[in-house]
Every structure is written in C-alpha cells, then in structure tokens.
C-alpha positions as CSV (number, residue, x, y, z in Angstrom):
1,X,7.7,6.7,22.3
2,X,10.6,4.6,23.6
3,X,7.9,1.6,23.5
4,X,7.5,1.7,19.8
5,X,4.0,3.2,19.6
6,X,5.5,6.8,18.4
7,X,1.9,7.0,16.1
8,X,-0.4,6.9,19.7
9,X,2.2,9.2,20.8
10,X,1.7,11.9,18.2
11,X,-2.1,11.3,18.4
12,X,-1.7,12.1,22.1
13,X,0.6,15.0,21.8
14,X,-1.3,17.0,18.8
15,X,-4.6,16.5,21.0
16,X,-2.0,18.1,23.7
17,X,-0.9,21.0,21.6
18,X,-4.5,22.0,20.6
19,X,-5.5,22.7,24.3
20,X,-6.2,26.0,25.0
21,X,-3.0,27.0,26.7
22,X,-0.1,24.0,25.3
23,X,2.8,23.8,27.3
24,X,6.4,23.7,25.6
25,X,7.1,20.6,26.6
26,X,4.2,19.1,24.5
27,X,5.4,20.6,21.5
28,X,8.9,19.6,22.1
29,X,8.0,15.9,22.9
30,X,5.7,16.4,19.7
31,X,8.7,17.3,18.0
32,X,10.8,14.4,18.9
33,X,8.0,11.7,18.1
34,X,7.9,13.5,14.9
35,X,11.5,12.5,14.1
36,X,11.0,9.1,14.9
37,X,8.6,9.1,12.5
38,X,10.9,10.5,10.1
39,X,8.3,13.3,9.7
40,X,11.2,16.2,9.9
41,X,9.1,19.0,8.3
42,X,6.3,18.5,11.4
43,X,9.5,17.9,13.6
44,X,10.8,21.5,12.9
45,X,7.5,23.4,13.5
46,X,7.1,21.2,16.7
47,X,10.4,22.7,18.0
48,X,10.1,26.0,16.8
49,X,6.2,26.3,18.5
50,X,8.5,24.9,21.5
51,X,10.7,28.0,21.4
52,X,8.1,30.7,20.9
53,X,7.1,29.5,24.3
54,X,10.2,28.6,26.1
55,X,12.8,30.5,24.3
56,X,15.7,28.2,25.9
57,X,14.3,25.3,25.5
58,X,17.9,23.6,25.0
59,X,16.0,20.3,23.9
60,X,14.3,22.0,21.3
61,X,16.8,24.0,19.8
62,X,19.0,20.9,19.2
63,X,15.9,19.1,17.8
64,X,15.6,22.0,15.3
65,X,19.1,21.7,14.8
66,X,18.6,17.9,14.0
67,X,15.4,18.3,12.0
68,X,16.6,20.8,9.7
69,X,19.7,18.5,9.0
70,X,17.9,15.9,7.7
71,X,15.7,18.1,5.8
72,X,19.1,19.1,4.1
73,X,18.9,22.7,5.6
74,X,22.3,22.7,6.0
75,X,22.7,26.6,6.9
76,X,19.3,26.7,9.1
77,X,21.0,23.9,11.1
78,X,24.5,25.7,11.5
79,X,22.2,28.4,13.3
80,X,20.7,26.2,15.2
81,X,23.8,24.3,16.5
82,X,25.0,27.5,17.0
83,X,22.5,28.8,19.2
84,X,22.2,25.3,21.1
85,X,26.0,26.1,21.8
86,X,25.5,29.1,23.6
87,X,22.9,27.6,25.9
C-alpha cells in the first residue's frame, strides 16, 4: 500500500477476506487500503468485520473511528474514539 499500488492491494485483501476462515488482520489492512482509496463506507465495514473477530483490535477501532469521520458520522466516531481510548 505504502508503494502506491493500494488497488492490487484491495484485490489481494478481498480475495483474503473471502477465505474460508479470514483473519482480522486482513480485514483490518482491508480497511486501511480502503481509506487510501478514499472508499470510507468499504473502510468502516472492513474495520468493523475486524472487530467481530478481534474485539481489541486497537488498529481497527481507530480506523473506524477515522472512517466514520470522514463519512461525517460525527457521533459514531465520538464512540469510537472513545472506545479506542480505553484500549
């Protein structure tokens, strides 16, 4: 992602996700390609898929935190940041 090929990245990672048991770590790096593609609604479902498996995934509840900012969830975010402060 860092080498500005965040598209083959998200190809990677949603083939990655659809394995039969996905880790929480693909759906958090899933989630943070999707920002850098500005694609903050697939962002947020990335992370959230990340908590159902890893419920203190730090990473991921500050990339929720992030993604629902600049979807202009302003109060969804609050919760978020709020919950990434107590981890």
């Amino acid at each position: 992602m860092d080498l500005g090929r965040t598209a083959e990245a998200i190809e990677a990672l949603q083939r990655a996700v659809r394995l039969p048991e996905p880790t929480s770590e693909s759906y958090y790096l899933l989630g943070q390609a999707s920002l850098q593609s500005g694609d903050y609604l697939r962002a947020k479902e990335s992370f959230q898929r990340a908590i159902v498996l890893l419920p203190d995934h730090t990473q991921a509840v500050f990339g929720l935190y992030t993604a629902c900012l600049r979807l202009g969830l302003t109060e969804e975010a609050a919760r978020y940041r709020e919950q990434f402060q107590r981890l």
